[in-house]
N, C-alpha and C positions, 0 to 999 in steps of 0.2 A: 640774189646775187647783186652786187653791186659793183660800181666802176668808179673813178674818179676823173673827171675833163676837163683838160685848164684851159682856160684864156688867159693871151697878152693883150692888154689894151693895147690899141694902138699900131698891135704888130698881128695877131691873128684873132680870130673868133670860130666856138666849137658849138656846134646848131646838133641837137640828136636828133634822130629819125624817131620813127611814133613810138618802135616798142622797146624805145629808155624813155624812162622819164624822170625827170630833176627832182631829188626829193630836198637835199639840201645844198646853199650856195654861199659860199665863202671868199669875202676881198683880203689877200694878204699885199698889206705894207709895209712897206720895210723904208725908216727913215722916213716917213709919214707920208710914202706916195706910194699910190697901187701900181702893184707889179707884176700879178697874178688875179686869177680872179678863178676860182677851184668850187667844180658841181660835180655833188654824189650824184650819182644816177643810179637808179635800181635798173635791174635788165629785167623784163618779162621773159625776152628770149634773147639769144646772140641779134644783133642790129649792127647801123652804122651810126657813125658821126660824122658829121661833114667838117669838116676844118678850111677855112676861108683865109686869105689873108688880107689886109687891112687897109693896105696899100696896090695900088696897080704894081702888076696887073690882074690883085684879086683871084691868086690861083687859088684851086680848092681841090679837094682831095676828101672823099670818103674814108674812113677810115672802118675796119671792120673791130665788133666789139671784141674778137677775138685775144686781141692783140693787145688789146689794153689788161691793165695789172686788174684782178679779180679778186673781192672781199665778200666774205661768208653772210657778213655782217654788219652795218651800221657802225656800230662801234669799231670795227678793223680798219672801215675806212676815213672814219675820224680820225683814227691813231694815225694813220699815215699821211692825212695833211698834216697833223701838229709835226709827226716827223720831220716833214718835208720841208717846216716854214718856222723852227725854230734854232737860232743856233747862239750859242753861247757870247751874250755879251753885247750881243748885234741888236740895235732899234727894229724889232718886228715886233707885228701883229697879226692876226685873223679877225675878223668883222662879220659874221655872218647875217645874212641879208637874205630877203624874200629876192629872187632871181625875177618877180614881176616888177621889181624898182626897189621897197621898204628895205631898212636896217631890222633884224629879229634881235 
């Protein structure tokens, strides 16, 4: 099963607990500045995510994997970032990137 977990630069960051783990990580810009920043997680079992914010006063909030949108498949949850981050006409992109720093 997998999940999908965005980050805003700037404005929050999503840290998983041990049993997700990031399999793949995607910068979307739009108008050639990052605006998002989108990691498949596979679930080993239901977990949480922490969601921080970026700014004081740095609230954070666990989030249960419950809750988030659930894909059968690698591919279902690819399909729905392209969904997510493409729209008709509009300067976007996706960039997908090693989530330890590299561009893949």
């Amino acid at each position: 099963m997998y999940v999908i977990v965005t980050c805003k630069p700037g404005i929050y960051e999503s840290v998983a607990e041990p049993s997700v783990r990031v399999i793949e990580s995607y910068k979307y810009l739009f108008c050639g500045h990052c605006k998002a920043v989108f990691h498949v997680m596979e679930l080993e079992q239901e977990g949480y995510v922490r969601i921080t914010e970026s700014v004081p006063p740095y609230t954070s909030n666990k989030v249960p994997t419950k809750f988030l949108g659930h894909y059968r498949t690698l591919n279902e949850a690819r399909k729905e970032i392209d969904h997510l981050t493409h729209f008709d006409g509009l300067e976007a992109s996706l960039i997908r990137f090693d989530a330890a720093g590299g561009v893949t």
